[in-house]
gemmi code that builds the backbone of each chain (N, CA, C; Angstrom):
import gemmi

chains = {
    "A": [
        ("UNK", (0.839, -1.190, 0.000), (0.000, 0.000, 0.000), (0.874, 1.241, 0.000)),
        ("UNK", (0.459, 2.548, -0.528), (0.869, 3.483, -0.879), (0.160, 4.434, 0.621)),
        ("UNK", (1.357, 5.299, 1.265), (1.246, 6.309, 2.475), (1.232, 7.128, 2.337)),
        ("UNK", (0.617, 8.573, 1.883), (0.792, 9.787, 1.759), (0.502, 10.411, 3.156)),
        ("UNK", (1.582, 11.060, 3.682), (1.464, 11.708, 5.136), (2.219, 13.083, 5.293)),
        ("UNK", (1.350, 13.675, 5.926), (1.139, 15.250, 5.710), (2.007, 15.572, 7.108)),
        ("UNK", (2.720, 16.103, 7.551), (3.539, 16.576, 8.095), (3.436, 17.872, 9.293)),
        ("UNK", (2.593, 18.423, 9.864), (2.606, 20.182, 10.342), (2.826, 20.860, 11.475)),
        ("UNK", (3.184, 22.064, 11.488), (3.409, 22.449, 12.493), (1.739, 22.808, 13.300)),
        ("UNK", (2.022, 22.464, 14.995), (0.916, 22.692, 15.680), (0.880, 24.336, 15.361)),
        ("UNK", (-0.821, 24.599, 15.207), (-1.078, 26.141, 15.611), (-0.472, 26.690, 16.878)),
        ("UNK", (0.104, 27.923, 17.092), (0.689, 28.267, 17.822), (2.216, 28.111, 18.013)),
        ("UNK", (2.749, 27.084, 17.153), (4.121, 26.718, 17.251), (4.650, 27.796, 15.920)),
        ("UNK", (5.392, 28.696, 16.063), (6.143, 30.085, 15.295), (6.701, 28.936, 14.340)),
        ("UNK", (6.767, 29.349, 13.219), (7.384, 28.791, 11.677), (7.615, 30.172, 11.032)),
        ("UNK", (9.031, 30.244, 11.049), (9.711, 31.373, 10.322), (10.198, 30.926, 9.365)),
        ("UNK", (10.156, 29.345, 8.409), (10.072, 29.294, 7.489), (9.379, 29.981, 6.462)),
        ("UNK", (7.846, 29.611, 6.980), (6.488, 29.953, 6.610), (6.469, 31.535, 6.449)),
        ("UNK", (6.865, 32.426, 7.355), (7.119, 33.861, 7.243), (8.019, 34.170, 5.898)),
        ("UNK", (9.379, 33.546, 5.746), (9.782, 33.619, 5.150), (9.453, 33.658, 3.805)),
        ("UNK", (8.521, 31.987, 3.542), (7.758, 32.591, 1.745), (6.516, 33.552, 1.738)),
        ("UNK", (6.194, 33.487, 2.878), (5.081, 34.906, 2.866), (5.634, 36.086, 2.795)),
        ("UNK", (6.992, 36.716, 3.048), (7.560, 37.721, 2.676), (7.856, 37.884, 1.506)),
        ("UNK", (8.447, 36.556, 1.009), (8.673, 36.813, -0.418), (7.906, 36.474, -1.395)),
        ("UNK", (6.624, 35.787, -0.998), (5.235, 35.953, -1.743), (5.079, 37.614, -2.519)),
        ("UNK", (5.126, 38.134, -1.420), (4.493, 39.617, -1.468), (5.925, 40.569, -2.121)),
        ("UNK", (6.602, 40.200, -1.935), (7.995, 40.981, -2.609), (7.741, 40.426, -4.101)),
        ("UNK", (7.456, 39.043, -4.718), (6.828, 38.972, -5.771), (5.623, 40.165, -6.622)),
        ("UNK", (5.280, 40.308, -5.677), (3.838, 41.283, -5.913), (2.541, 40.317, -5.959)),
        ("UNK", (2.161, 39.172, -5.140), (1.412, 38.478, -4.575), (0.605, 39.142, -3.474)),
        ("UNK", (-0.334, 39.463, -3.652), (-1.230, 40.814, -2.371), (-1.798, 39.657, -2.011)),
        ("UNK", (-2.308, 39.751, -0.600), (-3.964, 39.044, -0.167), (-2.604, 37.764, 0.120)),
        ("UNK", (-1.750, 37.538, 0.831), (-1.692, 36.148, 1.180), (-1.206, 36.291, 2.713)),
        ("UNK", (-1.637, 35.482, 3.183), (-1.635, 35.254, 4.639), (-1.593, 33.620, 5.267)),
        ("UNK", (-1.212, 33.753, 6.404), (-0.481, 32.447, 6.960), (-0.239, 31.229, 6.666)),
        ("UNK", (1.084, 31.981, 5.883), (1.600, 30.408, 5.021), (2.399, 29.945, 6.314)),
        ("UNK", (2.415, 28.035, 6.070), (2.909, 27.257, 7.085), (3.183, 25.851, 6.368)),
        ("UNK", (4.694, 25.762, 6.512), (5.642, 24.927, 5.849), (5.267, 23.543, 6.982)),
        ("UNK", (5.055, 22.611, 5.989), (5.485, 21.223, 6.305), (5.797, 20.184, 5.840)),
        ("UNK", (5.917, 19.296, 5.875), (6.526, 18.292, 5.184), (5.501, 17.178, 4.443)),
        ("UNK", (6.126, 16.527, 3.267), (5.066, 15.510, 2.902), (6.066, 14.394, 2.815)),
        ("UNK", (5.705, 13.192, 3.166), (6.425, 11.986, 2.904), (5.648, 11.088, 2.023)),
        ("UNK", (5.700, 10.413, 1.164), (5.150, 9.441, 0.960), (6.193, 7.975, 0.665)),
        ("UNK", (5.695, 7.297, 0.544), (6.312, 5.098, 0.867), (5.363, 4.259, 0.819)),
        ("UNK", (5.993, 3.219, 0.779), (5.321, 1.752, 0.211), (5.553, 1.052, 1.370)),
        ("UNK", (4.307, 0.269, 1.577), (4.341, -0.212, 2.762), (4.186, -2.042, 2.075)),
        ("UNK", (4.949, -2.745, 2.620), (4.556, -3.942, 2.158), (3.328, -4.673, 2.905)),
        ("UNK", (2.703, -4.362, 3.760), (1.722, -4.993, 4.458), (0.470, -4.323, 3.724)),
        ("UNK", (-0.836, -5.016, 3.242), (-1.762, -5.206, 2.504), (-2.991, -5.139, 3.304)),
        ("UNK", (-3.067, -5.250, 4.692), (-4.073, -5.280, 5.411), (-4.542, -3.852, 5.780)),
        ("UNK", (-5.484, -3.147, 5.434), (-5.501, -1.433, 5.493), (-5.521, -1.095, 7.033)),
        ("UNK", (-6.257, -2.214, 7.942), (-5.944, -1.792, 9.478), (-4.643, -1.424, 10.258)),
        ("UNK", (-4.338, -3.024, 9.802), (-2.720, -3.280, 10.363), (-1.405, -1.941, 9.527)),
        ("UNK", (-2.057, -1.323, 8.256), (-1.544, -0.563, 7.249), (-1.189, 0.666, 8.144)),
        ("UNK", (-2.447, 1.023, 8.612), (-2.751, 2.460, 9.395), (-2.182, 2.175, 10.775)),
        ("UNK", (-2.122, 0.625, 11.526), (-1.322, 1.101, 12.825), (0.072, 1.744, 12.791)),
        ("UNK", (0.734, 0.736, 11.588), (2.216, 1.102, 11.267), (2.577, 2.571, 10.829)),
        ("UNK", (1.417, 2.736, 10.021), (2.161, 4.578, 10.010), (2.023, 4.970, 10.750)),
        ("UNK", (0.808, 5.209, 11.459), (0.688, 5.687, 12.439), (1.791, 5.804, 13.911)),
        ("UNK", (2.728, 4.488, 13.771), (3.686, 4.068, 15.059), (4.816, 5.011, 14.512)),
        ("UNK", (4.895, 4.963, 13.224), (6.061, 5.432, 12.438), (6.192, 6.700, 12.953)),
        ("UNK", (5.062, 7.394, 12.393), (4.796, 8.613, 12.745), (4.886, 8.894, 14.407)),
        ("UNK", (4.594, 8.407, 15.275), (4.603, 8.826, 16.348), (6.708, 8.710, 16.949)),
        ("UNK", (7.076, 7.585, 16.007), (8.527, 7.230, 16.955), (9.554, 8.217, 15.755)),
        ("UNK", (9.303, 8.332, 14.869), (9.877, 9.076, 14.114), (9.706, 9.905, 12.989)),
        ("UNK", (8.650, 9.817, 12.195), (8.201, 11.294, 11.584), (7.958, 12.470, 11.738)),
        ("UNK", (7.150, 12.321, 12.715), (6.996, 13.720, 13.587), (7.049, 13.806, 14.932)),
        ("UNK", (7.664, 15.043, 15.422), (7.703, 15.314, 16.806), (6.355, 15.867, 16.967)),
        ("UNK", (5.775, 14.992, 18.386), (4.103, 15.501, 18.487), (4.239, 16.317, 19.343)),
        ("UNK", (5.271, 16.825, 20.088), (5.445, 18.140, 20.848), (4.523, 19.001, 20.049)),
        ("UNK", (5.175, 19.398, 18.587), (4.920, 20.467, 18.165), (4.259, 20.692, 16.493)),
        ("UNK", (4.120, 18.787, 16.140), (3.901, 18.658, 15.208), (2.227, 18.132, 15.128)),
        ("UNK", (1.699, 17.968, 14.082), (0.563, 17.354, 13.666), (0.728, 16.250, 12.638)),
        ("UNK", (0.249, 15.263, 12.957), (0.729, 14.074, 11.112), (-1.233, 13.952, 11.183)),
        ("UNK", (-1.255, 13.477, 9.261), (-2.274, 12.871, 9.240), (-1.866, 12.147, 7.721)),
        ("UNK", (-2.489, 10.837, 7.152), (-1.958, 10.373, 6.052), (-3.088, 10.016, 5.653)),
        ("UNK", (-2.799, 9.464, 4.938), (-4.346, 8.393, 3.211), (-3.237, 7.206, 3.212)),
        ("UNK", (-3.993, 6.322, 2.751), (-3.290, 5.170, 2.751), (-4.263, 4.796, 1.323)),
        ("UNK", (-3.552, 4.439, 0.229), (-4.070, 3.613, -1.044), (-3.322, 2.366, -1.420)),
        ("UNK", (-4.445, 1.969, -2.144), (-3.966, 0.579, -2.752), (-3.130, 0.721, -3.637)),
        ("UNK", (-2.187, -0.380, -3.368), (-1.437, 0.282, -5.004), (-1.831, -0.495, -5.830)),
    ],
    "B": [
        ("UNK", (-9.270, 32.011, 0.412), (-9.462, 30.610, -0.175), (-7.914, 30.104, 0.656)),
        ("UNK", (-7.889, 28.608, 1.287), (-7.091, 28.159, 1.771), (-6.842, 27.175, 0.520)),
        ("UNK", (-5.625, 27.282, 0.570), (-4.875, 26.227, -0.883), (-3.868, 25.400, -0.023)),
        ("UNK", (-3.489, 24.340, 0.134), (-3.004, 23.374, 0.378), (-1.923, 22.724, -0.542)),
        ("UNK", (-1.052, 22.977, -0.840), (0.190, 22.913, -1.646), (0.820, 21.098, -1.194)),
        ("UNK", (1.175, 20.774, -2.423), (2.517, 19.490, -2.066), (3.756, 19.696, -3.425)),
        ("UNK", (4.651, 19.909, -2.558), (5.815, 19.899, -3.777), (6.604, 18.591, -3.476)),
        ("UNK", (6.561, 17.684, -4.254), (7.314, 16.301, -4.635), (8.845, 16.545, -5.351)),
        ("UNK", (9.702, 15.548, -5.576), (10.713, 15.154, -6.344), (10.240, 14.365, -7.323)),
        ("UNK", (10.676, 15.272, -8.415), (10.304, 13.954, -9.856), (10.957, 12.904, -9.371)),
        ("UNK", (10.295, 11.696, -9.784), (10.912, 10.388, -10.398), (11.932, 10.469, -10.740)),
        ("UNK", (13.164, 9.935, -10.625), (14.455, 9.703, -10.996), (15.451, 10.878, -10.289)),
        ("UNK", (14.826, 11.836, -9.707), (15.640, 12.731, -8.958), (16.076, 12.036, -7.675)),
        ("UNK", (16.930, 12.069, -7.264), (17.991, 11.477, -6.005), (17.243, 12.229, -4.702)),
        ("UNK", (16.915, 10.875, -4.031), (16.172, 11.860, -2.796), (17.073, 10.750, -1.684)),
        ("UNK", (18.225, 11.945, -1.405), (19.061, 10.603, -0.079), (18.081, 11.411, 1.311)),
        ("UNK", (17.340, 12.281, 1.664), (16.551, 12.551, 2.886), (15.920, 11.468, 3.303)),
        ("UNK", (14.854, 10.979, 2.181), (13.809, 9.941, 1.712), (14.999, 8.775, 2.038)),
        ("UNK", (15.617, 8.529, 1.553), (16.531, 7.077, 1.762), (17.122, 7.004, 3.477)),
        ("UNK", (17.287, 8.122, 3.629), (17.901, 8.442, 5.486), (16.462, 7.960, 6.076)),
        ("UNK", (15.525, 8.358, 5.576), (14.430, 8.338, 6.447), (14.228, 6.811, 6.473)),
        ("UNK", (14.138, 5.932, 5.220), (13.965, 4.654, 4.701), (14.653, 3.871, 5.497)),
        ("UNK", (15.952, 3.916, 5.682), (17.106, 3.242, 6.793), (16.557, 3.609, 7.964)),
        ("UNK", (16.481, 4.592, 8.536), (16.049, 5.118, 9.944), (14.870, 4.200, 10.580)),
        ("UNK", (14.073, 3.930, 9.570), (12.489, 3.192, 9.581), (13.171, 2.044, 9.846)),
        ("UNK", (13.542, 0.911, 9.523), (14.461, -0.017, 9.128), (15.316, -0.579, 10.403)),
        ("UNK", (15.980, 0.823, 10.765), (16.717, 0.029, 12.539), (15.552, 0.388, 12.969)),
        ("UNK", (14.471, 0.424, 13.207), (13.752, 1.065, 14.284), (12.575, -0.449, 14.089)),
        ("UNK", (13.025, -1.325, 12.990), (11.780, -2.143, 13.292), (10.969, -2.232, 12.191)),
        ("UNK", (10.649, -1.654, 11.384), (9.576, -1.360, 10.275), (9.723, -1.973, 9.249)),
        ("UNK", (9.560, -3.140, 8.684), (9.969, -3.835, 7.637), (9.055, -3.919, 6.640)),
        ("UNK", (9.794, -4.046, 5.373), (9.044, -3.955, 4.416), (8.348, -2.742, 3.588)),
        ("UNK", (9.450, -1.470, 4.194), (9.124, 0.053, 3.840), (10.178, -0.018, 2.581)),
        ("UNK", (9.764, 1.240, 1.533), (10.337, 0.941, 0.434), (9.973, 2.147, -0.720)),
        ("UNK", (10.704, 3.045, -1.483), (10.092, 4.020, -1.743), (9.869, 5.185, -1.199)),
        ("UNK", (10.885, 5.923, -0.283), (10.029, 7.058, 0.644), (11.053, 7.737, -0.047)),
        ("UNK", (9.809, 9.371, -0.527), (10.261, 9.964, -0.892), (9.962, 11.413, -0.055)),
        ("UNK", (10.968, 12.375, 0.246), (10.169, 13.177, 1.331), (10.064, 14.754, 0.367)),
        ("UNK", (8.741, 15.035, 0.358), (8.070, 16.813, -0.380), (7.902, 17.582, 0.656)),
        ("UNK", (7.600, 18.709, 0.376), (7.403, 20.390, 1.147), (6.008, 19.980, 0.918)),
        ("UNK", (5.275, 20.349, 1.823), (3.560, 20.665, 2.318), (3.860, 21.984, 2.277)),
        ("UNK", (2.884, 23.005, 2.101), (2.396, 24.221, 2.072), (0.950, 24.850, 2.616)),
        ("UNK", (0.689, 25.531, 3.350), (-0.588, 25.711, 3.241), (-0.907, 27.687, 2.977)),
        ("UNK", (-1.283, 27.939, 3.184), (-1.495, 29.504, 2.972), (-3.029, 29.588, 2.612)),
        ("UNK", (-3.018, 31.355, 2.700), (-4.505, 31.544, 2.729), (-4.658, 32.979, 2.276)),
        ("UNK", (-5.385, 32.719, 0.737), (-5.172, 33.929, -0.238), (-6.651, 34.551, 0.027)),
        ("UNK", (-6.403, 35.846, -0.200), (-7.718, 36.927, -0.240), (-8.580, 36.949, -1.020)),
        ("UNK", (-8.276, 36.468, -2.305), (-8.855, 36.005, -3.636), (-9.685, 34.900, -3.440)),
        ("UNK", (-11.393, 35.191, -3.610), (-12.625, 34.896, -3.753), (-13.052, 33.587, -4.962)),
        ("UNK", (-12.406, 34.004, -5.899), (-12.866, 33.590, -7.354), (-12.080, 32.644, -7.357)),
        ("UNK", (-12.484, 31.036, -7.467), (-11.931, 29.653, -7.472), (-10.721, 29.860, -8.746)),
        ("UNK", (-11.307, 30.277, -9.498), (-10.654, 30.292, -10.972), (-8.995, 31.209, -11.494)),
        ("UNK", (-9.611, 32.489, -10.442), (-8.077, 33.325, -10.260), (-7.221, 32.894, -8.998)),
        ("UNK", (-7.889, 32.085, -8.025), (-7.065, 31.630, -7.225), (-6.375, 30.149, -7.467)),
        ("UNK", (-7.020, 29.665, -8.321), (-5.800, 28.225, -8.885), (-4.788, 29.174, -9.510)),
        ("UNK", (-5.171, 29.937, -10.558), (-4.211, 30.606, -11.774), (-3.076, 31.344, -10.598)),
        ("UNK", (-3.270, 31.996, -9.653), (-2.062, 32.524, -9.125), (-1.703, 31.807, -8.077)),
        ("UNK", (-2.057, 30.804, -7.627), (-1.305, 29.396, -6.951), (-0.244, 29.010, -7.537)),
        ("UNK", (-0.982, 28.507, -8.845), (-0.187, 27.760, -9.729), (1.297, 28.929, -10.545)),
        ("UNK", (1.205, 30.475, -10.456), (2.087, 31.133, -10.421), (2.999, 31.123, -9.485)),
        ("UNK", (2.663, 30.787, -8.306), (3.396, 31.204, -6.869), (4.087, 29.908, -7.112)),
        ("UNK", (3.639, 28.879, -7.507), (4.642, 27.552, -7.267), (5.580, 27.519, -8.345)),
        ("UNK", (5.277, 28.056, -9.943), (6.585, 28.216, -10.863), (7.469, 29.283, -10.039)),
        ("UNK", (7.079, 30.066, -9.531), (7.713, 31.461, -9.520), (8.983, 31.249, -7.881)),
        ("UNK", (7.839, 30.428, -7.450), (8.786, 30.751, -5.918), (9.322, 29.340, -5.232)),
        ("UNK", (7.927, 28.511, -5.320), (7.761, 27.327, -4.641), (8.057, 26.137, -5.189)),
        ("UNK", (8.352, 25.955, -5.876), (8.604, 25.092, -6.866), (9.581, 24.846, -7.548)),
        ("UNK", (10.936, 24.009, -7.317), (11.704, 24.731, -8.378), (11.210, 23.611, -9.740)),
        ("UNK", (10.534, 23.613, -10.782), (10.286, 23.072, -11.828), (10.954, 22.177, -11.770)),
        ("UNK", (12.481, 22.581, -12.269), (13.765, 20.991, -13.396), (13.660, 20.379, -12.318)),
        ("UNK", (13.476, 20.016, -10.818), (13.130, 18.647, -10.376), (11.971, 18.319, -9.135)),
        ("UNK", (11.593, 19.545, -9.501), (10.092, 18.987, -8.726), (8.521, 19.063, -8.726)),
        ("UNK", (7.711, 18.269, -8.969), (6.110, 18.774, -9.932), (5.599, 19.117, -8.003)),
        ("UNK", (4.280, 20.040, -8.611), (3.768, 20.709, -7.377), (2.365, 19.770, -8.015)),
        ("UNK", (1.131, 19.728, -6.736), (0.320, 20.114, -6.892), (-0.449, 20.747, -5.943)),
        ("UNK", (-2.002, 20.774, -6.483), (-2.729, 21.479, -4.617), (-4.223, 21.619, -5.160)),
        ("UNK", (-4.594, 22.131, -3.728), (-5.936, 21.832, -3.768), (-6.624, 23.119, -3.354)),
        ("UNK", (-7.649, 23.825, -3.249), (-8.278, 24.631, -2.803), (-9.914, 24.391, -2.006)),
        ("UNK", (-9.410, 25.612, -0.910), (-11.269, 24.823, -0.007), (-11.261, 26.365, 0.106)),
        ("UNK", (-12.577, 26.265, 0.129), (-13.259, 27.870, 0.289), (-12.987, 28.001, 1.569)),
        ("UNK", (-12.839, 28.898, 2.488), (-12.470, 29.732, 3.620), (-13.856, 29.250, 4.463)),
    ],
}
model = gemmi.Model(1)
for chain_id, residues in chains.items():
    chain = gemmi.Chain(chain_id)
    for i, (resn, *xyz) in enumerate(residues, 1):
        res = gemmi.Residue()
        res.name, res.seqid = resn, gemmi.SeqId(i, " ")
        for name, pos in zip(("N", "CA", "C"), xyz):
            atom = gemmi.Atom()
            atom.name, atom.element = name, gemmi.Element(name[0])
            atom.pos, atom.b_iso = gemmi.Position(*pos), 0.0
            res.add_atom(atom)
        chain.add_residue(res)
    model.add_chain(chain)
structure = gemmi.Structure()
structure.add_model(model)
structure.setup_entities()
Protein backbone atom coordinates (compact mmCIF):
# COMPACT_ATOMS: atom_id res chain seq x y z
CA UNK A 1 0.00 0.00 0.00
CA UNK A 2 0.87 3.48 -0.88
CA UNK A 3 1.25 6.31 2.47
CA UNK A 4 0.79 9.79 1.76
CA UNK A 5 1.46 11.71 5.14
CA UNK A 6 1.14 15.25 5.71
CA UNK A 7 3.54 16.58 8.10
CA UNK A 8 2.61 20.18 10.34
CA UNK A 9 3.41 22.45 12.49
CA UNK A 10 0.92 22.69 15.68
CA UNK A 11 -1.08 26.14 15.61
CA UNK A 12 0.69 28.27 17.82
CA UNK A 13 4.12 26.72 17.25
CA UNK A 14 6.14 30.09 15.29
CA UNK A 15 7.38 28.79 11.68
CA UNK A 16 9.71 31.37 10.32
CA UNK A 17 10.07 29.29 7.49
CA UNK A 18 6.49 29.95 6.61
CA UNK A 19 7.12 33.86 7.24
CA UNK A 20 9.78 33.62 5.15
CA UNK A 21 7.76 32.59 1.74
CA UNK A 22 5.08 34.91 2.87
CA UNK A 23 7.56 37.72 2.68
CA UNK A 24 8.67 36.81 -0.42
CA UNK A 25 5.24 35.95 -1.74
CA UNK A 26 4.49 39.62 -1.47
CA UNK A 27 7.99 40.98 -2.61
CA UNK A 28 6.83 38.97 -5.77
CA UNK A 29 3.84 41.28 -5.91
CA UNK A 30 1.41 38.48 -4.58
CA UNK A 31 -1.23 40.81 -2.37
CA UNK A 32 -3.96 39.04 -0.17
CA UNK A 33 -1.69 36.15 1.18
CA UNK A 34 -1.64 35.25 4.64
CA UNK A 35 -0.48 32.45 6.96
CA UNK A 36 1.60 30.41 5.02
CA UNK A 37 2.91 27.26 7.08
CA UNK A 38 5.64 24.93 5.85
CA UNK A 39 5.48 21.22 6.30
CA UNK A 40 6.53 18.29 5.18
CA UNK A 41 5.07 15.51 2.90
CA UNK A 42 6.42 11.99 2.90
CA UNK A 43 5.15 9.44 0.96
CA UNK A 44 6.31 5.10 0.87
CA UNK A 45 5.32 1.75 0.21
CA UNK A 46 4.34 -0.21 2.76
CA UNK A 47 4.56 -3.94 2.16
CA UNK A 48 1.72 -4.99 4.46
CA UNK A 49 -1.76 -5.21 2.50
CA UNK A 50 -4.07 -5.28 5.41
CA UNK A 51 -5.50 -1.43 5.49
CA UNK A 52 -5.94 -1.79 9.48
CA UNK A 53 -2.72 -3.28 10.36
CA UNK A 54 -1.54 -0.56 7.25
CA UNK A 55 -2.75 2.46 9.39
CA UNK A 56 -1.32 1.10 12.82
CA UNK A 57 2.22 1.10 11.27
CA UNK A 58 2.16 4.58 10.01
CA UNK A 59 0.69 5.69 12.44
CA UNK A 60 3.69 4.07 15.06
CA UNK A 61 6.06 5.43 12.44
CA UNK A 62 4.80 8.61 12.74
CA UNK A 63 4.60 8.83 16.35
CA UNK A 64 8.53 7.23 16.96
CA UNK A 65 9.88 9.08 14.11
CA UNK A 66 8.20 11.29 11.58
CA UNK A 67 7.00 13.72 13.59
CA UNK A 68 7.70 15.31 16.81
CA UNK A 69 4.10 15.50 18.49
CA UNK A 70 5.45 18.14 20.85
CA UNK A 71 4.92 20.47 18.16
CA UNK A 72 3.90 18.66 15.21
CA UNK A 73 0.56 17.35 13.67
CA UNK A 74 0.73 14.07 11.11
CA UNK A 75 -2.27 12.87 9.24
CA UNK A 76 -1.96 10.37 6.05
CA UNK A 77 -4.35 8.39 3.21
CA UNK A 78 -3.29 5.17 2.75
CA UNK A 79 -4.07 3.61 -1.04
CA UNK A 80 -3.97 0.58 -2.75
CA UNK A 81 -1.44 0.28 -5.00
CA UNK B 1 -9.46 30.61 -0.17
CA UNK B 2 -7.09 28.16 1.77
CA UNK B 3 -4.88 26.23 -0.88
CA UNK B 4 -3.00 23.37 0.38
CA UNK B 5 0.19 22.91 -1.65
CA UNK B 6 2.52 19.49 -2.07
CA UNK B 7 5.81 19.90 -3.78
CA UNK B 8 7.31 16.30 -4.63
CA UNK B 9 10.71 15.15 -6.34
CA UNK B 10 10.30 13.95 -9.86
CA UNK B 11 10.91 10.39 -10.40
CA UNK B 12 14.45 9.70 -11.00
CA UNK B 13 15.64 12.73 -8.96
CA UNK B 14 17.99 11.48 -6.01
CA UNK B 15 16.17 11.86 -2.80
CA UNK B 16 19.06 10.60 -0.08
CA UNK B 17 16.55 12.55 2.89
CA UNK B 18 13.81 9.94 1.71
CA UNK B 19 16.53 7.08 1.76
CA UNK B 20 17.90 8.44 5.49
CA UNK B 21 14.43 8.34 6.45
CA UNK B 22 13.97 4.65 4.70
CA UNK B 23 17.11 3.24 6.79
CA UNK B 24 16.05 5.12 9.94
CA UNK B 25 12.49 3.19 9.58
CA UNK B 26 14.46 -0.02 9.13
CA UNK B 27 16.72 0.03 12.54
CA UNK B 28 13.75 1.06 14.28
CA UNK B 29 11.78 -2.14 13.29
CA UNK B 30 9.58 -1.36 10.28
CA UNK B 31 9.97 -3.83 7.64
CA UNK B 32 9.04 -3.96 4.42
CA UNK B 33 9.12 0.05 3.84
CA UNK B 34 10.34 0.94 0.43
CA UNK B 35 10.09 4.02 -1.74
CA UNK B 36 10.03 7.06 0.64
CA UNK B 37 10.26 9.96 -0.89
CA UNK B 38 10.17 13.18 1.33
CA UNK B 39 8.07 16.81 -0.38
CA UNK B 40 7.40 20.39 1.15
CA UNK B 41 3.56 20.67 2.32
CA UNK B 42 2.40 24.22 2.07
CA UNK B 43 -0.59 25.71 3.24
CA UNK B 44 -1.49 29.50 2.97
CA UNK B 45 -4.51 31.54 2.73
CA UNK B 46 -5.17 33.93 -0.24
CA UNK B 47 -7.72 36.93 -0.24
CA UNK B 48 -8.86 36.01 -3.64
CA UNK B 49 -12.62 34.90 -3.75
CA UNK B 50 -12.87 33.59 -7.35
CA UNK B 51 -11.93 29.65 -7.47
CA UNK B 52 -10.65 30.29 -10.97
CA UNK B 53 -8.08 33.33 -10.26
CA UNK B 54 -7.06 31.63 -7.23
CA UNK B 55 -5.80 28.22 -8.89
CA UNK B 56 -4.21 30.61 -11.77
CA UNK B 57 -2.06 32.52 -9.13
CA UNK B 58 -1.30 29.40 -6.95
CA UNK B 59 -0.19 27.76 -9.73
CA UNK B 60 2.09 31.13 -10.42
CA UNK B 61 3.40 31.20 -6.87
CA UNK B 62 4.64 27.55 -7.27
CA UNK B 63 6.58 28.22 -10.86
CA UNK B 64 7.71 31.46 -9.52
CA UNK B 65 8.79 30.75 -5.92
CA UNK B 66 7.76 27.33 -4.64
CA UNK B 67 8.60 25.09 -6.87
CA UNK B 68 11.70 24.73 -8.38
CA UNK B 69 10.29 23.07 -11.83
CA UNK B 70 13.77 20.99 -13.40
CA UNK B 71 13.13 18.65 -10.38
CA UNK B 72 10.09 18.99 -8.73
CA UNK B 73 6.11 18.77 -9.93
CA UNK B 74 3.77 20.71 -7.38
CA UNK B 75 0.32 20.11 -6.89
CA UNK B 76 -2.73 21.48 -4.62
CA UNK B 77 -5.94 21.83 -3.77
CA UNK B 78 -8.28 24.63 -2.80
CA UNK B 79 -11.27 24.82 -0.01
CA UNK B 80 -13.26 27.87 0.29
CA UNK B 81 -12.47 29.73 3.62
Amino acid sequence: MKARIKITLKSGVLDPQGKAIEHALGGLGFDGIEGVRQGKYIELELAETNPEAAKAQVKEMCKQLLANTVIENYSFELEEA
